[in-house]
C-alpha positions in Angstrom: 302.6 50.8 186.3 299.8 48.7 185.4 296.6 49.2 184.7 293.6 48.9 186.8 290.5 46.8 186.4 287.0 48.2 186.6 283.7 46.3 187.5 280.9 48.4 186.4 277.6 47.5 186.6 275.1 48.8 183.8 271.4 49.3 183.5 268.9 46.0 183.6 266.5 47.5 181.3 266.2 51.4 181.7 269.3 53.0 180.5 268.7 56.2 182.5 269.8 53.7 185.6 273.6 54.2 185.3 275.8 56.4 187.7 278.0 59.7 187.0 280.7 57.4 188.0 280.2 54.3 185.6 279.8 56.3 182.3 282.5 58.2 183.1 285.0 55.3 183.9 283.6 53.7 180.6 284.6 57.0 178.8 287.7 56.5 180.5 289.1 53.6 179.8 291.3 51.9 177.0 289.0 49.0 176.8 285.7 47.8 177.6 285.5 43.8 178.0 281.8 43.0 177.4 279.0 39.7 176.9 277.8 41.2 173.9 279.3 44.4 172.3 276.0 44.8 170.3 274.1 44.8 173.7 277.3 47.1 175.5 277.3 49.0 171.7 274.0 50.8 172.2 274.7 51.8 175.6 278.0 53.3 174.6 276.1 55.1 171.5 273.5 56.6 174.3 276.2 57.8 176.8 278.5 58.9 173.6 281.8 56.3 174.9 284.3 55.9 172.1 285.9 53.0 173.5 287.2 49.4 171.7 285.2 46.9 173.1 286.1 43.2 173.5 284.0 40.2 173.8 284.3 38.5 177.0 281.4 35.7 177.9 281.0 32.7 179.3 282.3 30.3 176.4 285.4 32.0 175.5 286.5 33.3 178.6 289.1 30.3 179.0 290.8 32.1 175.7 290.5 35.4 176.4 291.1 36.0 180.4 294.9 35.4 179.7 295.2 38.3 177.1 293.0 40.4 178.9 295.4 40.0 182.2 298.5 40.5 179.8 296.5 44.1 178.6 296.5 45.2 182.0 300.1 44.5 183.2 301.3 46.5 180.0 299.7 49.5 181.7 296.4 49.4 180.2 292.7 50.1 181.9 289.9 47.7 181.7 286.3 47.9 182.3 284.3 45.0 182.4 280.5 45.0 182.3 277.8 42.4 181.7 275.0 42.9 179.4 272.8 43.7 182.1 273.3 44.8 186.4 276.9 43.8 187.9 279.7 41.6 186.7 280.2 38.7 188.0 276.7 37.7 189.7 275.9 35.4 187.7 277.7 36.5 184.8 280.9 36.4 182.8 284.0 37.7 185.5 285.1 35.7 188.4 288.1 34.1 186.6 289.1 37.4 185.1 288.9 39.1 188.8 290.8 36.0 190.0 293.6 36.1 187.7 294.0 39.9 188.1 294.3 39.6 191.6 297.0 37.1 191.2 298.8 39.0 189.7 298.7 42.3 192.0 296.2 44.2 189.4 293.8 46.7 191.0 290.5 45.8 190.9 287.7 48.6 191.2 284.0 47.6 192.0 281.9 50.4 190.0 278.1 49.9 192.1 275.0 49.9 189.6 272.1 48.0 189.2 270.7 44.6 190.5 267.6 42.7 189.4 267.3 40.6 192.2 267.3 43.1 194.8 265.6 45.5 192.5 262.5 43.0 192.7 263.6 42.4 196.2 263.1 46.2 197.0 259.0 46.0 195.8 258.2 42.6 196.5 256.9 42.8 200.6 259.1 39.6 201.1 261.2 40.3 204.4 264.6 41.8 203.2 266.4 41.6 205.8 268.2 38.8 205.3 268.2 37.2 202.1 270.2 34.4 200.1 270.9 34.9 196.1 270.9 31.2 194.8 271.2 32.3 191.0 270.1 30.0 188.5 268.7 26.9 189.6 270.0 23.5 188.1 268.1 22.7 184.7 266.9 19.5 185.3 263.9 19.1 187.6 264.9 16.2 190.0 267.9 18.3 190.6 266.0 21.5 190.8 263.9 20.3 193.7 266.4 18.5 195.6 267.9 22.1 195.8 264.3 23.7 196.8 263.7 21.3 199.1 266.6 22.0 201.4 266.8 26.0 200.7 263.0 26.6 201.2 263.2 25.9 205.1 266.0 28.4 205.7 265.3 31.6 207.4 265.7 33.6 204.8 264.5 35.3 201.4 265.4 33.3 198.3 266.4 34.8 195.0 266.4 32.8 191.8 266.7 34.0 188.0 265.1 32.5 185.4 264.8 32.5 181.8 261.2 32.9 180.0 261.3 29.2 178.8 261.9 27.7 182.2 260.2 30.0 185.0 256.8 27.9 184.7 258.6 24.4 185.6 260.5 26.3 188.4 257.6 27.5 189.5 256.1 23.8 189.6 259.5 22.4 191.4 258.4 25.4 194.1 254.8 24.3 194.7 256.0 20.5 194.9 257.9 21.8 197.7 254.8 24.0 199.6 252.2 24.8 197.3 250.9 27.8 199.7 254.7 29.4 199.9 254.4 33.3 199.1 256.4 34.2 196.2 257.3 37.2 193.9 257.5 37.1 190.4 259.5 40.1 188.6 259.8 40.7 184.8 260.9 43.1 182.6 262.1 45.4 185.8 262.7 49.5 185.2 260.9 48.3 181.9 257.5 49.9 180.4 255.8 46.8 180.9 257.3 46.1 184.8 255.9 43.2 186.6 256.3 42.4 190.1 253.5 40.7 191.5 253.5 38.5 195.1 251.1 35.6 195.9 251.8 32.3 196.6 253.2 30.0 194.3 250.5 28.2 193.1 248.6 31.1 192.2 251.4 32.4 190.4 252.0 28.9 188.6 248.2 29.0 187.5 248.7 32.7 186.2 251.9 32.0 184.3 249.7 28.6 182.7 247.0 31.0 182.0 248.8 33.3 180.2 248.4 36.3 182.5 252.0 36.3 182.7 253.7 36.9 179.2 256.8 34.7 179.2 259.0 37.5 177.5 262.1 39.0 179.2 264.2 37.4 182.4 262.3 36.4 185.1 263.6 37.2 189.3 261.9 34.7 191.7 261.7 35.6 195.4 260.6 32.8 197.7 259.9 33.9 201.3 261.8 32.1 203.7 260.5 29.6 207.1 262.0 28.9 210.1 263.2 25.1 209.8 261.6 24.0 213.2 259.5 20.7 213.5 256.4 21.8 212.1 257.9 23.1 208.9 260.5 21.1 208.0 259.9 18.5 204.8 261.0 15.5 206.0 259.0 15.4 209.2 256.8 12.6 208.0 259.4 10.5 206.7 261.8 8.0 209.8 265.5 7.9 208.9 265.9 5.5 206.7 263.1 7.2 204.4 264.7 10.5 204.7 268.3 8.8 203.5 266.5 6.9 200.4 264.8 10.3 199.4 268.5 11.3 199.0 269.6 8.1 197.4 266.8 8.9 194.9 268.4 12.2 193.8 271.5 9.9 193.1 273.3 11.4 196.0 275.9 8.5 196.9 274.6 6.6 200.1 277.5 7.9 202.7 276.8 11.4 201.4 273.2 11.2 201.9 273.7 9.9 205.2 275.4 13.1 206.0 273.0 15.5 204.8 270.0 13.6 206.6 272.6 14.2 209.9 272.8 17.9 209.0 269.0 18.4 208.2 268.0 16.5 211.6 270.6 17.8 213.7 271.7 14.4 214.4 275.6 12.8 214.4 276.8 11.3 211.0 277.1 7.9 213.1 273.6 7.7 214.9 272.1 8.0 211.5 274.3 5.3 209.9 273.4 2.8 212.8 270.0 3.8 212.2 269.7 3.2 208.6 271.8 -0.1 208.4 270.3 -1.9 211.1 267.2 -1.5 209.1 268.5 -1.6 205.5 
């Protein structure tokens, strides 16, 4: 028999949010594979779970997802948590589920928190459909290229953010549509809970201003609009403009060329004509 594999998701700030079914499947098991065992340490010492723990993150998981795999054919349990919310979404765990599945292990999903639906829940953005983008790429060219095309979907984006880069994301969001309602969420099930909805510039001027202490992670909900003609980015720009905007973000010319295709609605050829009988 082998063992089985447990995703359980744990508290994102209030350790009172954890189900019957989590701590007792952490009591449980032979091991608990964890980011951090001192962050997964003093929820264990709270709950009172006497389990080994094992550390399992995102820069030795290429060492240690082999092992853990081998653990689980000899017959043994495993529960995998993050340091905060589920496994997995956006966190140490999708090779480990992968491999497990390979190789016919059961793998249990234990429900529990989740900050960006948490925020989600309070923010008066619609929720009912909604599109978890995770962290946004670092650098800010790359950052808006991303924002530019997400922010005309029909739907609720949700970002995280660390406390030393929410103000430029907030920035890259107003370069986009300064007037775009957004949610900002800190420190959620915390004592000091912020979730506050305005639009993004006023939200970029609080965080300037200091109104917004830059402590904890950070959940950003942007609302999302209906890509029609009126709203779309690119309305002002012709073809050719629309493809350099691309080659600017060092997108490769034939790629660009597809996505201006995709954003207009247009064939992959039309556009090509278009742009090299000009350029």
């Amino acid at each position: 028999m082998t063992g089985t594999l447990y995703l359980v998701g744990t508290p994102i700030g209030n350790l009172a949010d954890i189900t019957y079914r989590a701590v007792d499947t952490l009591k449980q098991v032979d091991l608990i594979a964890c980011e951090d065992t001192r962050v997964t340490k003093k929820l264990c010492n709270h709950y009172e779970i006497h389990v080994p723990l094992k550390s399992y993150h995102e820069h030795n998981k290429d060492q240690q997802t082999e092992p853990l795999v081998h653990t689980l054919l000899e017959g043994q349990d495993i529960a995998l948590v993050s340091d905060a919310g589920l496994p997995l979404i956006s966190d140490p765990g999708y090779e480990l589920v992968v491999s497990a599945r390979e190789a016919d292990i059961t793998v249990v999903p234990i429900p529990g928190p989740n900050a960006g639906l948490t925020a989600l829940m309070a923010s008066g953005l619609p929720s009912f459909v909604y599109t978890f983008l995770g962290f946004l790429p670092r650098k800010n060219k790359e950052k808006v290229a991303v924002l530019e095309k997400r922010m005309f979907e029909s739907s609720t984006l949700i970002v995280y953010e660390s406390p030393y880069r929410v103000a430029d994301t907030l920035k890259a969001i107003e370069m986009v549509d300064a007037e775009r309602p957004v949610t900002l969420g800190r420190e959620l099930t915390k004592k000091f809970e912020q979730i506050q909805t305005a639009s993004v510039s006023d939200l970029a001027a609080a965080v300037e201003q200091g109104e917004v202490p830059l402590k904890g992670e950070f959940v950003i909900l942007i609302e999302g609009a209906e890509a029609t003609a009126e709203t779309q980015w690119f309305e002002e720009l012709d073809i050719p403009e629309h493809v350099d905007h691309y080659i600017r973000q060092e997108m490769r010319p034939k790629k660009a060329i597809k996505q201006v295709a995709e954003d207009r609605g247009m064939k992959t050829g039309e556009v090509y004509d278009i742009y090299h009988q000009i350029r």
